[in-house]
N, C-alpha and C positions, 0 to 999 in steps of 0.2 A: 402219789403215784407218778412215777416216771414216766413220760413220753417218748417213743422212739417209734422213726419213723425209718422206714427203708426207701431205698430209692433204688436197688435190685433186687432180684430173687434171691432170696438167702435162703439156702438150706433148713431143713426144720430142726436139723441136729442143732442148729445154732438158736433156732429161736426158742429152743427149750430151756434152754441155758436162764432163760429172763419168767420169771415168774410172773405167772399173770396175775396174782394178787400185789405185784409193788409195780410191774413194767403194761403200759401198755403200744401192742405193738402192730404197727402196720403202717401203707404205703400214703396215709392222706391224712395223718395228725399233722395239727399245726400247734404252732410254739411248740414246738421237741427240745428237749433234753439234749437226745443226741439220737445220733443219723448210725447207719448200718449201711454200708456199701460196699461194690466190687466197684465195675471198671465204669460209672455215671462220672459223667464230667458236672466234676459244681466248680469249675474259676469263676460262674456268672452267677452262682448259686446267692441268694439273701437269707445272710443266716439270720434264726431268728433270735430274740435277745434271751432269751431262755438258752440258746446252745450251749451246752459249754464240754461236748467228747463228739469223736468224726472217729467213727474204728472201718478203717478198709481187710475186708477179707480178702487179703491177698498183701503180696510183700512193696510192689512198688504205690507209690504213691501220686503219681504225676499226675492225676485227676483231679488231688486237691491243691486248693491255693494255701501251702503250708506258712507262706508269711503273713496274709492275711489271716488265719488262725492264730496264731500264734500275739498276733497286735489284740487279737481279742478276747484272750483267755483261753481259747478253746484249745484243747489237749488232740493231737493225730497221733491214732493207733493202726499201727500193719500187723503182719501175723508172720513174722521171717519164721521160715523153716516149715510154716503149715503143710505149701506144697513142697518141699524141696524133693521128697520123694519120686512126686510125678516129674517133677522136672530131669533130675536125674536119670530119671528112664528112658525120656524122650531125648537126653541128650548122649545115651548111646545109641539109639537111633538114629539121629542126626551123624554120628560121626560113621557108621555105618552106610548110610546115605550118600556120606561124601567122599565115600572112599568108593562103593561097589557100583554105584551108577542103578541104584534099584530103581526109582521110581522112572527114570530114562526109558530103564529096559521094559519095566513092566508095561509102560506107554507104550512102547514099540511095538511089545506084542499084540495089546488088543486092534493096532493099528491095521496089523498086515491081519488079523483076523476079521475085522472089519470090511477087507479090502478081499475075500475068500480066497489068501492064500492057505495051503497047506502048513499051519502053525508049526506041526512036531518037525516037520522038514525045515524051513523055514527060518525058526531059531538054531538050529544047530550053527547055519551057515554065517547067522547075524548077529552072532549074539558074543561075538568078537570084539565090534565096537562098545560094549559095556563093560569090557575088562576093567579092574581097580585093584588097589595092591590090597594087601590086609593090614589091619591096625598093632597088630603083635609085632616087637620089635619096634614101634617108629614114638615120634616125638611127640608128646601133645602138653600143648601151655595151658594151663588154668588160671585165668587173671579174675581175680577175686575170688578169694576163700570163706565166703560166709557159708549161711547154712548149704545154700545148695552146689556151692562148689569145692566145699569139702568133700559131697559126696560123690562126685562125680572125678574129682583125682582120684577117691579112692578106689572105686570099681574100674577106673581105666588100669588101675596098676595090676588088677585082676587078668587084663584082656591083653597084658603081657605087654604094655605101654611104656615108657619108663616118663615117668609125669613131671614136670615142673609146674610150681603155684608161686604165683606173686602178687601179692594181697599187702599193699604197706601199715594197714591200719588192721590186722590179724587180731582176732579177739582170745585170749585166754583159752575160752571154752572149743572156740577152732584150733586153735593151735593141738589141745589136748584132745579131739577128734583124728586132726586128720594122721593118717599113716606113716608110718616112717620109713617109706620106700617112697613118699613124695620129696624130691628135691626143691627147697625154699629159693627162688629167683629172688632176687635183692633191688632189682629193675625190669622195667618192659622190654630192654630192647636185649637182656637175655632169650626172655620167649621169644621175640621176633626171631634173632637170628637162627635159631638153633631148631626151632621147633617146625616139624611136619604137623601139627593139627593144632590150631589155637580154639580157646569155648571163653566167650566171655561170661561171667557172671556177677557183674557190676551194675550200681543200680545208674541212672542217669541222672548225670549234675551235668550246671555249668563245666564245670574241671573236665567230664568223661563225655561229654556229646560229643560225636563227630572222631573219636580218639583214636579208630581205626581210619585211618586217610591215607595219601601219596606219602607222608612222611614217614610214617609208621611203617606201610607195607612196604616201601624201596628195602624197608630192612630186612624185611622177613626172606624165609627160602625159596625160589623159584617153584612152584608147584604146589604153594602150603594152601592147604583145605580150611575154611574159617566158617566155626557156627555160630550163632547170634540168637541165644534163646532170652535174654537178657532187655534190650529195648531199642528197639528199631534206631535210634539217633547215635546209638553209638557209633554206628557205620556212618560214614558217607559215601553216598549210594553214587556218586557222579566220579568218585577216585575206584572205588570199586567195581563200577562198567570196566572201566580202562583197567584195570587190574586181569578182572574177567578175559577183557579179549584178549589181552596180550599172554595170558596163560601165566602172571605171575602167581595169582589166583587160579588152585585148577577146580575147587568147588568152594560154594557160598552156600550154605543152610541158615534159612533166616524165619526166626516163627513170626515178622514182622511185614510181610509182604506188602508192597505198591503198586504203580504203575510202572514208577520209573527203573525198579531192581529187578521188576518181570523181563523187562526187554533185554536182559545178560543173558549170555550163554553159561550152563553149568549152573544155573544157580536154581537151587530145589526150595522151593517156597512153602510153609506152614501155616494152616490159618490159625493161628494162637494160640494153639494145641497145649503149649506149656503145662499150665495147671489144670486143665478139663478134665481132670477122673471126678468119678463121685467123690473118693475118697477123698482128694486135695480138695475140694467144693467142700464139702463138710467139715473136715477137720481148720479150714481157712473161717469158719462161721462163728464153732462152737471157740475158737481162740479166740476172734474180734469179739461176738459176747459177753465172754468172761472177761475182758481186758476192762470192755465198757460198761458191766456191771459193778467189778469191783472200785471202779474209780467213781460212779455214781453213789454207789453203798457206802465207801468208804477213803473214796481221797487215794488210792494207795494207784501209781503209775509203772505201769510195765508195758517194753516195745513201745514206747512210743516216738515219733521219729521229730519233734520237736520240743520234748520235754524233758529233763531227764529220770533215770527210774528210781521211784522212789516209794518202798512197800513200810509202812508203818502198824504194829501190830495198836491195838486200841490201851490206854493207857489212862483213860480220863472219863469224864462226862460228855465234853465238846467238844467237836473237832475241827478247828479252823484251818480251812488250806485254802493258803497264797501261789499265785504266777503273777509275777514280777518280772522288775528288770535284775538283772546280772548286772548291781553296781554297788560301790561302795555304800557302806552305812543303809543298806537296806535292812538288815536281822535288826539295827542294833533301833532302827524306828519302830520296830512293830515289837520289839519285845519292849523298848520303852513305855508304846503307848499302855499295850497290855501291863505294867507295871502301874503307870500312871490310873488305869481305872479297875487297881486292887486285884486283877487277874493273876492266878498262881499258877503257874505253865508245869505240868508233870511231865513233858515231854517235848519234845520238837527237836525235825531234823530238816535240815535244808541240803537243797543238791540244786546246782549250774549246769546247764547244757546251753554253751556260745551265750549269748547274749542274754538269754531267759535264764530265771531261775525257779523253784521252786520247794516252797515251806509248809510243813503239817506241823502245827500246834495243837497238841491236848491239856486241856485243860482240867481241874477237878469237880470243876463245877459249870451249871449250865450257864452259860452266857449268851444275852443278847444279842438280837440283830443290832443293833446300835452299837456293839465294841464292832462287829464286822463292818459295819458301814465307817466306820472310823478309819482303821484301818484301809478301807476301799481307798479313802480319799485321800492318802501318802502318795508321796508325788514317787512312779514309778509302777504303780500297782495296777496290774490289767482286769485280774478276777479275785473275788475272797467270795467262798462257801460257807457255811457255817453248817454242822454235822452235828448229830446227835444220839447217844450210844443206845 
């Protein structure tokens, strides 16, 4: 039986997904398998020597320590596209937001009703200072085209937008998604200059922290509105005050709020709203689930954000899957060995992502823990499983 242990609430849509005759599941097993999480920080976490799958219900990953996983065999699973729906929705919100002055004005009013003025009189007279232009006709940049900013160029081009996206690493399945009234930007600093509304939806690297700053926004349009449903570091918040006052910045939507972005003027703060429907919460569950089921049952990896994907249908008796290193003469040692102790391989596929790699061999017959511990001990080998049909 499989252990898996959560460290959030996870939806029950998801926990259905693990059968309770092979998985057992809940918040205080020890030595697990593998872990079920949203947004628990483990960088301090001790994994236990049993781990070997981390599946986050949700897309970004900056909770876990992906290089210390990764030195240790253990496979990180996201679930892109889960929420992109709820995010897409909230991020015409957001661009509504930063155009009409809603939550300003709505402030305003409970204020002076608060204060017993005469409201219906009252707004007529004040309700001048929340004028905003409308988003039909005007510019908006989409900087990253994955799942969820595919969807969100494309509903802008709905609201009479004319959109540009600039995504350098565009996937196949985006490219054949998004619409062809969105215009392909080639660089950032086309969206900068040209664009009335920019939406990040990048995830956070080294490369992309901080990527909106003085550099960046000197370029952009006097007055451009920026929303940040994506991950609070992208901004820096100390070029963005000064952005803010000086009105190069005429609004800032951030579902990442602090201390220090509160203290701007124009800037409409979210508490993390992004993916909160039930729907995104469950369908982010039952995807991590299945991801870390089928890789438990069967070796086969999909979405995962350190391994690369690799689904192998069943072919044999026994199923040995390697994570390695991504270096030479790694296949040609472990099919050796396996040659060397009379194993006849009906199958194997290897696949690289950077540095790691990763090999499913089946075999026709059952074989011992001792060809896997064999294999363990090639110089380069992080984990060897051994499976059995």
């Amino acid at each position: 039986m499989f252990r898996i242990k959560t460290l959030n609430k996870i939806s029950p849509a998801g926990l259905s997904v693990l059968d309770q005759t092979r998985f057992s599941v809940s918040d205080d097993v020890e030595n697990e398998d593998g872990i079920l999480v949203r947004s628990a920080d483990m960088h301090e976490y001790q994994f236990s020597d049993n781990l070997r799958a981390i599946a986050r219900a949700g897309a970004g990953t900056n909770n876990i320590p992906i290089d210390r996983c990764s030195e240790a065999g253990i496979v990180v699973f996201n679930t892109p596209g889960a929420n992109a729906n709820a995010v897409k929705e909230l991020a015409v919100c957001a661009l509504l937001m930063a155009s009409r002055k809603i939550t300003a004005g709505a402030e305003w009013v409970r204020t002076q009703a608060g204060a017993g003025a005469d409201v219906e009189k009252v707004v007529e007279k004040g309700k001048s200072q929340f004028v905003g232009p409308e988003l039909s006709g005007k510019m908006l940049g989409v900087i990253g085209l994955g799942a969820i900013g595919v969807q969100v160029a494309n509903i802008a081009t709905k609201l009479g937008m004319t959109v540009f996206g600039y995504d350098p690493f565009l996937s196949v399945d985006a490219a054949l998604s998004l619409s062809r009234l969105v215009h392909r930007a080639m660089d950032l600093e086309t969206i900068y200059k040209n664009c009335d509304y920019i939406t990040l939806h990048v995830p956070q690297t080294p490369e992309t922290r901080g990527m909106i700053n003085e550099d960046a926004m000197h370029m952009m349009k006097g007055g451009v509105r920026i929303i940040n449903l994506a991950r609070g570091g992208l901004v820096n918040d100390d070029d963005m005050l000064v952005a803010l006052e000086s009105g190069k910045v005429a609004a800032y939507v951030t579902d990442f709020p602090n201390n220090k972005i509160l203290q701007g003027k124009n800037v409409v703060a979210i508490p993390h709203l992004g993916a909160s429907t039930p729907e995104s919460e469950e369908n982010c569950a039952v995807m991590a689930a299945q991801e870390l089921k089928d890789y438990l049952e069967n070796g086969n990896i999909k979405n995962s954000v350190n391994l690369p994907t690799l689904v192998q249908e069943w072919s044999g008796e026994s199923r040995l899957c390697i994570i390695h290193k991504n270096v030479p003469g790694a296949i040609a040692n472990i099919t050796g060995l396996l040659s060397k102790d009379g194993v006849n391989v009906e199958n194997m596929t290897n696949k690289s992502k950077k540095e790691y790699a990763y090999t499913v061999v089946d075999v026709g017959t059952r074989v011992s823990q001792t060809v896997a511990d064999e294999i363990r001990a090639l110089d380069g080998v992080c984990r060897v499983r051994l499976l059995n049909h």
